[in-house]
MMTF fields as JSON, N, C-alpha, C and O atoms, coordinates in Angstrom:
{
  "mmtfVersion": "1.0.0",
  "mmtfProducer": "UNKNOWN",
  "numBonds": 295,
  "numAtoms": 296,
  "numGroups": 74,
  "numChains": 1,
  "numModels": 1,
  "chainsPerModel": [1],
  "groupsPerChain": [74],
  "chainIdList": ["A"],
  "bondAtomList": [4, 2, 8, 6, 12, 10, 16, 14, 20, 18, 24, 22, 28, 26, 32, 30, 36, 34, 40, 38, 44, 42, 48, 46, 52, 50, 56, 54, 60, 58, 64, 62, 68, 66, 72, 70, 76, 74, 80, 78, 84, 82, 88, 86, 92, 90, 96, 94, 100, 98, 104, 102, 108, 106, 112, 110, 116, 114, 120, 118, 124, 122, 128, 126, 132, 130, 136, 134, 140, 138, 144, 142, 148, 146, 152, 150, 156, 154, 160, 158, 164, 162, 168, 166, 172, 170, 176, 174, 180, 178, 184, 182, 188, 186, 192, 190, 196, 194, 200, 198, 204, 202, 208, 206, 212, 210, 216, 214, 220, 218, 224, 222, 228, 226, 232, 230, 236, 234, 240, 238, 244, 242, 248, 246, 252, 250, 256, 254, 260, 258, 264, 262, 268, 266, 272, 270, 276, 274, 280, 278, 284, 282, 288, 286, 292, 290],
  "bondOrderList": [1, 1, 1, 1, 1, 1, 1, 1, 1, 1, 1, 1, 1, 1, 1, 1, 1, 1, 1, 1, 1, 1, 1, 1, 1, 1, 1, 1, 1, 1, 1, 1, 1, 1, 1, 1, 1, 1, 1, 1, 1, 1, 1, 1, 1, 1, 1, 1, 1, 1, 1, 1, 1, 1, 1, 1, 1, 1, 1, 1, 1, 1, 1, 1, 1, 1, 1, 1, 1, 1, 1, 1, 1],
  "groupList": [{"groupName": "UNK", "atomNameList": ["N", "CA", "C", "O"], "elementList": ["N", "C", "C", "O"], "formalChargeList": [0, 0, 0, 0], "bondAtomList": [1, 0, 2, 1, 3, 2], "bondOrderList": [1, 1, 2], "singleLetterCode": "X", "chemCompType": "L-PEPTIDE LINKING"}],
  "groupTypeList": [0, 0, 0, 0, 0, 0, 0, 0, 0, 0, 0, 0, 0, 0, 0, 0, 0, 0, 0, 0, 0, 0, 0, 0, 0, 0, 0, 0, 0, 0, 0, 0, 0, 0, 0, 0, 0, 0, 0, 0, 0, 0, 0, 0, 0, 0, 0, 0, 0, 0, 0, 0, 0, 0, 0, 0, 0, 0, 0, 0, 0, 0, 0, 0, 0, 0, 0, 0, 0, 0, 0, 0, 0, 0],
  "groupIdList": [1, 2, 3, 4, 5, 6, 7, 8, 9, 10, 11, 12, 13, 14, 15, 16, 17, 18, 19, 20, 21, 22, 23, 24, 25, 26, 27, 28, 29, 30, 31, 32, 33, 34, 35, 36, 37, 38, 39, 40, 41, 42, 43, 44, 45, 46, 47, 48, 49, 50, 51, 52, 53, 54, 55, 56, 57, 58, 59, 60, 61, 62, 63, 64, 65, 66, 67, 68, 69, 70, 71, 72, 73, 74],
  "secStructList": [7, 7, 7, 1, 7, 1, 7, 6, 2, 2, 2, 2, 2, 2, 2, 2, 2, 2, 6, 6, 6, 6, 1, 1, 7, 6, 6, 6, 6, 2, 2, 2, 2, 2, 2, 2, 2, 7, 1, 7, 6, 6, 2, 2, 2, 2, 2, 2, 2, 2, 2, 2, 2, 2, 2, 2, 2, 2, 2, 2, 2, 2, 1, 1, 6, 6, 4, 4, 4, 6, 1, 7, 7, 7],
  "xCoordList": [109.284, 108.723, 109.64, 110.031, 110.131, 110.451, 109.476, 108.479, 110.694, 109.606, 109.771, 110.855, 108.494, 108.629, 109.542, 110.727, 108.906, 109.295, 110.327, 110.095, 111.741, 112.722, 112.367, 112.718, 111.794, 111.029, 110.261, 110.123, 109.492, 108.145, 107.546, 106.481, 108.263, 107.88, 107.068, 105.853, 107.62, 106.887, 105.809, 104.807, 105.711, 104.314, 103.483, 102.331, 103.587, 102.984, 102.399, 101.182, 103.177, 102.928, 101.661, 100.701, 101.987, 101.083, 99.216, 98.114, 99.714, 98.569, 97.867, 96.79, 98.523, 97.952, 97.591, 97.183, 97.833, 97.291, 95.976, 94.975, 95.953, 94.534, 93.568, 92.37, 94.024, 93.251, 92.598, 91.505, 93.434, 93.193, 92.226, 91.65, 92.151, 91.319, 89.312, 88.245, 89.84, 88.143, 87.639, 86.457, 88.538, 87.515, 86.763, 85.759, 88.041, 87.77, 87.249, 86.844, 87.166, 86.705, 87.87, 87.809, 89.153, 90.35, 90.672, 91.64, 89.128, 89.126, 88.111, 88.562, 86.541, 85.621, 85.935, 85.164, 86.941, 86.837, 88.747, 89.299, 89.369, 90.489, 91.488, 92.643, 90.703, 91.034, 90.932, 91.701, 90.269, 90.084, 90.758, 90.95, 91.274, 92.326, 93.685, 94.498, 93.819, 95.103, 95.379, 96.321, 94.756, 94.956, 95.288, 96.068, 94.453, 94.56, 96.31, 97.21, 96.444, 97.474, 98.942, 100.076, 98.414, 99.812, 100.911, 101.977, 100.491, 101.388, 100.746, 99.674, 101.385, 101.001, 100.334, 100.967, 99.254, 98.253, 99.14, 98.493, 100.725, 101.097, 101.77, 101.83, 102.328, 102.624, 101.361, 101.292, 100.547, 99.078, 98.632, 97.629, 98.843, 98.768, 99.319, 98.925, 100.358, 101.695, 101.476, 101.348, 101.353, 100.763, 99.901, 100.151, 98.448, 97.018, 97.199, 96.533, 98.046, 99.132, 99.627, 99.534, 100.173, 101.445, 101.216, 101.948, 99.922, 99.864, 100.047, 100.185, 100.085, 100.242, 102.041, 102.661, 102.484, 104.019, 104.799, 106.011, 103.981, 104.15, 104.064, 104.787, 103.261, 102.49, 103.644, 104.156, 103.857, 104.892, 106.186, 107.006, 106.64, 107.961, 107.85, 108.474, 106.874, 106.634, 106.493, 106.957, 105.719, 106.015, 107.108, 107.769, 107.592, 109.31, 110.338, 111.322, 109.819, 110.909, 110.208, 110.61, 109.345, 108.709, 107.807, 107.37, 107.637, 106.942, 105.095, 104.331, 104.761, 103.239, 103.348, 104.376, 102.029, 101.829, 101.776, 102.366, 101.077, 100.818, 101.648, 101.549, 102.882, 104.631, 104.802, 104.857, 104.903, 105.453, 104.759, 105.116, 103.784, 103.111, 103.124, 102.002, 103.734, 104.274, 105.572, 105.72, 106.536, 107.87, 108.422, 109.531, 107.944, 108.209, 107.709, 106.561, 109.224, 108.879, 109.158, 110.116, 107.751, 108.352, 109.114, 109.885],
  "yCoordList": [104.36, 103.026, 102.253, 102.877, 100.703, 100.464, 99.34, 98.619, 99.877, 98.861, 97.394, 96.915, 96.462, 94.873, 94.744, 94.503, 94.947, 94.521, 95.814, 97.001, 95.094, 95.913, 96.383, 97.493, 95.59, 95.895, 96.5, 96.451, 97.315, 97.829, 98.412, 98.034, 99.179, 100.332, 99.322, 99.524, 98.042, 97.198, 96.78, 96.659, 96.524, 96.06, 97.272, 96.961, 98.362, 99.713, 99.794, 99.801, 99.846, 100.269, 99.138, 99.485, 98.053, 97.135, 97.218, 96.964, 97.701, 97.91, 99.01, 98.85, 100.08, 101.43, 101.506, 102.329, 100.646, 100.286, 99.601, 100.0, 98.74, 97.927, 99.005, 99.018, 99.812, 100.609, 101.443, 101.133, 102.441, 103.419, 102.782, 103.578, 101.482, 100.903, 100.898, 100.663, 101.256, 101.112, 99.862, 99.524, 99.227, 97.484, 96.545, 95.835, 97.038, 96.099, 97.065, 98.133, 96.917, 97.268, 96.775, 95.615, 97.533, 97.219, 96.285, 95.53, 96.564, 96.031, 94.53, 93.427, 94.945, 94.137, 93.051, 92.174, 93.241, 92.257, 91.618, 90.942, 91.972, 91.545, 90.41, 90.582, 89.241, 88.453, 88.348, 87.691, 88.822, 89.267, 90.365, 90.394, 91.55, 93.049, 91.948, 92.178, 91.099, 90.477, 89.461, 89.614, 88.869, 88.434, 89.225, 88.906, 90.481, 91.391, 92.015, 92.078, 92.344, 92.46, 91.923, 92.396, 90.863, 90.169, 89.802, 89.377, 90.052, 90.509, 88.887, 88.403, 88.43, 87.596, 88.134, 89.002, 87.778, 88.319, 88.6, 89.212, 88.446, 89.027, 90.315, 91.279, 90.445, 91.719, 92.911, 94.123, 91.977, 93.534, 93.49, 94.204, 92.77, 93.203, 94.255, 95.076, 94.087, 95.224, 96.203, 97.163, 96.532, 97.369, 98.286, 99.469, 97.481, 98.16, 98.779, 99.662, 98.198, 98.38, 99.643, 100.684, 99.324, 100.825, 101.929, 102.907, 101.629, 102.644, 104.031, 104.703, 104.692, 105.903, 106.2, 106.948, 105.213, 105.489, 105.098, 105.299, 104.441, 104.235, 105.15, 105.447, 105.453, 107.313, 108.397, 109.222, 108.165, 109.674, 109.196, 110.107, 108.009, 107.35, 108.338, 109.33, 107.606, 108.291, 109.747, 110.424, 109.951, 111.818, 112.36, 112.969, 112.324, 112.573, 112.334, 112.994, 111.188, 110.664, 111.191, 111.94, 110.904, 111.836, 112.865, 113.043, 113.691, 114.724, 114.101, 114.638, 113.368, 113.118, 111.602, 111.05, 111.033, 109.502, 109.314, 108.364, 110.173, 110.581, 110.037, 109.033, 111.201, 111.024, 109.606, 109.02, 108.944, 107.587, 107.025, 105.888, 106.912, 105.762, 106.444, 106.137, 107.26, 107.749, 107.149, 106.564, 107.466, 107.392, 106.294, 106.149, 105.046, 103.922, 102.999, 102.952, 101.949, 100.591, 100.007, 100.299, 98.534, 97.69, 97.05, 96.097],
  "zCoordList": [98.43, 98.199, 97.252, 96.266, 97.436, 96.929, 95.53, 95.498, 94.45, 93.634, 93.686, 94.016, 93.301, 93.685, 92.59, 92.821, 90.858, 89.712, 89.486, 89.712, 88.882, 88.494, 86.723, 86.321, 85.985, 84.953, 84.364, 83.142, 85.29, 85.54, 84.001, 83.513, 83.516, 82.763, 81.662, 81.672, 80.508, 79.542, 80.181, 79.476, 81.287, 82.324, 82.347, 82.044, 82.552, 82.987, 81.53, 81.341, 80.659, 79.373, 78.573, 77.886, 78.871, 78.603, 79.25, 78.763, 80.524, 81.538, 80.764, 80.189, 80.794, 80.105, 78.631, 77.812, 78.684, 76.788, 76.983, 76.387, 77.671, 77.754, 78.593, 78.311, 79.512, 80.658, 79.138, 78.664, 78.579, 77.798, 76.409, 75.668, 76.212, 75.758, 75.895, 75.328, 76.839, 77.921, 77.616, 77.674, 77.306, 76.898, 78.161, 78.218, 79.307, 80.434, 81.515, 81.055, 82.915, 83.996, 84.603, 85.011, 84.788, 85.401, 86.426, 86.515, 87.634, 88.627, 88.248, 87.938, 88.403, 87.655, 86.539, 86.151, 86.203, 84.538, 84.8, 83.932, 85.962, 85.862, 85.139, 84.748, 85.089, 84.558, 82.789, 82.088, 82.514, 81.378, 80.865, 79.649, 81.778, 81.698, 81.534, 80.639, 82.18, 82.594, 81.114, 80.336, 81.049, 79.663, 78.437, 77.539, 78.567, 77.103, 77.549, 76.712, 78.749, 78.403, 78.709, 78.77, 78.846, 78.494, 79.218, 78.771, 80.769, 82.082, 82.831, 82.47, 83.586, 84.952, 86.237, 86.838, 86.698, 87.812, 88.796, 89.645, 89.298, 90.214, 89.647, 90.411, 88.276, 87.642, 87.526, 87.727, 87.142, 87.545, 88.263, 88.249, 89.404, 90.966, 91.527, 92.354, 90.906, 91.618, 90.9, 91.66, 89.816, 89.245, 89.707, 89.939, 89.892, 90.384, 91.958, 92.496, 92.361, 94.041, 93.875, 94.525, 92.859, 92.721, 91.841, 91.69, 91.167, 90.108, 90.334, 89.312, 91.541, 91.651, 91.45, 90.693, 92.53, 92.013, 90.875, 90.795, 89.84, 88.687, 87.705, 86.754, 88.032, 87.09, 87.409, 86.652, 88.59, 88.911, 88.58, 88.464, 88.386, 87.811, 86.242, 85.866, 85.675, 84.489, 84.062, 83.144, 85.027, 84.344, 84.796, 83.954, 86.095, 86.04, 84.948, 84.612, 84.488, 82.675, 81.786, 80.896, 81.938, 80.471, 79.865, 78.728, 81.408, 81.501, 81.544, 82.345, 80.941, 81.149, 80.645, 80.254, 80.742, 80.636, 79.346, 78.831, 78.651, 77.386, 76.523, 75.817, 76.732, 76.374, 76.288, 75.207, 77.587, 77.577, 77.108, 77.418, 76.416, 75.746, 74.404, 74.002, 73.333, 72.484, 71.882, 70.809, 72.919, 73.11, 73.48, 72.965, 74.503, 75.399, 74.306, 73.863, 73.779, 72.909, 74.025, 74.741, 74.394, 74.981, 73.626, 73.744]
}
């Protein structure tokens, strides 16, 4: 698969910060997820699209999601 955004990872990281939040309803409250974090509705589109091959981007680099949100400065 190719990716849309060549950027991805500060977007991912942003996403997974608000997800791991539990503030919003990822899907349900989108517009409101999309604001907290900080991305444009076609960046967490692609996102919520791709999140699986986003996740496995990530644990290939950094062994778990965990890691990358430790380790990963946007």
């Amino acid at each position: 698969m190719t990716l849309i955004n060549e950027d991805w990872k500060p977007n991912f990281y942003k996403y997974e910060k608000v997800r791991r939040s539990g503030r919003y309803n990822m899907i349900m409250e989108a517009d409101k997820a999309i604001k907290a974090c900080g991305i444009s509705s076609r960046e967490y589109r692609d996102i919520i699209l791709s999140y699986s091959t986003y996740k496995r981007y990530v644990e290939a680099e950094y062994g778990t999601v965990n890691k990358f949100m430790r380790k990963f400065k946007p």
